[in-house]
C-alpha positions, 0 to 999 in steps of 0.5 A: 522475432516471435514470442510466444505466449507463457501460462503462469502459474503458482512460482510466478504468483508467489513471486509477485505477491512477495514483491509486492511486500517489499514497498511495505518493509520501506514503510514499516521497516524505520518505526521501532529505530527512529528514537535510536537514529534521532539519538545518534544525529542529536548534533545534527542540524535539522534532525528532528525533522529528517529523521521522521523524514527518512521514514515517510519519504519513500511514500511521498516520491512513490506518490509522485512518481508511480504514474511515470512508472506506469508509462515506463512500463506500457512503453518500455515494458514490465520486466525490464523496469521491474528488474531495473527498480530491484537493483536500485532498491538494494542498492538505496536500501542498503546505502544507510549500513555506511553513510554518515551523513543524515542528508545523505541517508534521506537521499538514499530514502528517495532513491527506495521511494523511486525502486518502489514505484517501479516494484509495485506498479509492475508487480500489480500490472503483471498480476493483471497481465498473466492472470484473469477472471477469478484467479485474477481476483483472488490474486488480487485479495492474496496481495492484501492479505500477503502485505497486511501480514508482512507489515505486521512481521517487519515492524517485528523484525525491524524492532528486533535487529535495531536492538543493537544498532538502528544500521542493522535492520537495513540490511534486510533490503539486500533481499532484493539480491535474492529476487533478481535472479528469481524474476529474471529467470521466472518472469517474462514480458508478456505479449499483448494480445493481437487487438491490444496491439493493433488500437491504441484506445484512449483511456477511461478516464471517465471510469477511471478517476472515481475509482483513483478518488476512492483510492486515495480515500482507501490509503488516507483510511488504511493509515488511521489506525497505525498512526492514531490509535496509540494517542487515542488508548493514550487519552483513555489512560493506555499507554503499554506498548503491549496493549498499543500492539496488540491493538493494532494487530487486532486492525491488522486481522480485520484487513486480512479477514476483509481482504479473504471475504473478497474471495467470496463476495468479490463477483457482486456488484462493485459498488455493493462492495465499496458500500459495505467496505466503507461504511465497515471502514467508516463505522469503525472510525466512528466506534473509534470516536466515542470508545470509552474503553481498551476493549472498545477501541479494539473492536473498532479498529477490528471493524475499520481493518475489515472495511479496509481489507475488502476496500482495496482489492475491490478498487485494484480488481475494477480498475485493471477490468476496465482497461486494456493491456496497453493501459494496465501500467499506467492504471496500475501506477495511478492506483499504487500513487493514489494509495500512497499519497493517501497514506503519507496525507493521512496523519497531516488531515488528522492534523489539520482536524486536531489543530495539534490538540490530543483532546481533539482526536476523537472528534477529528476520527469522527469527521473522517468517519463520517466522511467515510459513510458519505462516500460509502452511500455514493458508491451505489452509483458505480456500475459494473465496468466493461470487462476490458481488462479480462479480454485483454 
């Protein structure tokens, strides 16, 4: 049977950049209860471990297994894995609302790693899919720019429905009822261009793994900040959740204005982008380092947010233009595995460089800092890719 080939448009554009969100709210959604949850399995065996756990699990599973969803998704196709994924998401994510066993919570934390995989690899293949050249891009920094702020108003959210109970904010993960109806009538699997169709390329393994590298880098940086900001304003006698927050708001508006400023540098030379977006995360880090007061630790975190920002939709836009349709789901799931397992590693390098000392922090975001103005500096050697991905 003949498909024929759709245009999308700004209905399909909004859907996949408010997918893309969900992976977030499996992150941040857990934060402001865990001190809630861990009161509740005081008598459970091992609990001071799981619960902490059953926030960062789903980062890790993610890690793992987004590359396999890729080749689901080159194989077997987007749409159906994408469905498949959000069904699995609210039915995972809403199994805490009644279990009672703290094992089986974490379980069900497992199975939304698993329904993320899924979730952002076909949503970030099918942004590549339907869209190209300019518009692709801009996609492509609206999806960090969406993220970044829906992070920041599911921490809020999350905090405000576990008032009363820390079951309560897992019922925002029945959104996922709202969105299968919505991809399975606005969405659809796209055909594969008549060339992509007929040759089977190898991979561009050659192009591909320091952009995976310098991905993994971007999710271990993206993660300083949220996790090491409040001990170090601690060190310097901060310590009110108010200031905590809204310096890290502050991080937050630097990746959203980074993340824009790609709309209007995006069309220079990439590794002129991944320059200046790691040495702005790198100052950053550095600033972080030898800040003596609130106000200085804001502006570096202000500083590392807009590296950050610009750094990931530079990466995502290089690599989907330097594969083809055949290739773009498990570029996709490369690049979503490689952010995620950055991140979850993130607190335990920093970790590593303290010896679990506090004193030791600022000297470890020094090194971190540091090593992200060396990578900055090797970034002049990525050339502009073949445009792949854009004939496709």
């Amino acid at each position: 049977m003949k498909v024929e080939q759709r245009t999308a448009g700004a209905p399909q554009a909004m859907l996949l950049l408010l997918g893309s969100c969900l992976p977030v709210l499996g992150a941040v959604l857990l934060a402001p209860v865990l001190p809630r949850m861990q009161q509740h399995f005081a008598e459970t065996a091992g609990a001071a471990v799981l619960v902490p756990v059953a926030l960062t699990l789903p980062a890790l599973v993610v890690a793992i297994l987004a590359p396999f969803a890729g080749i689901i998704a080159d194989r077997v196709g987007r749409k159906p894995l994408l469905l498949l994924a959000m069904l699995l998401y609210t039915v995972c994510g809403t199994l805490p609302l009644w279990l009672e066993s703290l094992q089986a919570i974490v379980l069900s934390r497992a199975g939304i790693g698993l329904a993320e995989a899924g979730i952002m690899t076909c949503c970030t293949t099918l942004m590549g899919d339907y869209y190209s050249g300019g518009r692709r891009e801009r996609l492509f920094a609206l999806q960090m720019v969406v993220t970044s702020l829906s992070a920041a108003v599911f921490m809020g959210v999350g905090g405000y429905l576990g008032q009363d109970s820390w079951r309560t904010p897992f019922t925002l993960y029945a959104v996922g009822l709202l969105f299968l109806p919505l991809m399975a009538g606005l969405l659809w699997e796209p055909v594969a261009p008549t060339a992509s169709a007929s040759v089977r390329t190898p991979m561009p393994w050659h192009g591909l793994l320091p952009l995976l590298g310098l991905a993994l880098l971007a999710g271990l940086s993206l993660f300083i900040v949220p996790v090491q900001a409040g001990y170090l304003l601690n060190l310097l006698g901060v310590d009110g959740p108010q200031q905590i927050g809204m310096t890290m708001g502050g991080n937050q508006l630097g990746v959203v204005l980074g993340a824009l400023s790609f709309r209007l540098i995006g069309r220079a030379r990439p590794g002129w982008l991944l320059l200046l977006a790691f040495a702005m995360a790198g100052s950053g880090g550095l600033l972080m380092a030898v800040a003596k007061s609130h106000g200085a630790v804001s502006l570096a975190v202000f500083i590392n947010g807009l590296g950050i920002g610009l750094m990931l939709p530079t990466l995502i836009t290089r690599i989907m233009a330097l594969v083809d349709f055949s290739q773009r789901g498990r570029a996709s799931g490369l690049f979503t595995a490689a952010i995620f397992a950055g991140e979850f590693v993130s607190p335990l390098v920093v970790l590593m460089l303290t010896a679990g000392a506090s004193s030791a922090l600022p000297t470890a975001l020094a090194v971190v800092g540091g090593l992200q103005w060396l990578v900055a500096l090797g970034c002049l050697r990525i050339p502009r890719p073949a445009a792949a991905g854009e004939q496709a």
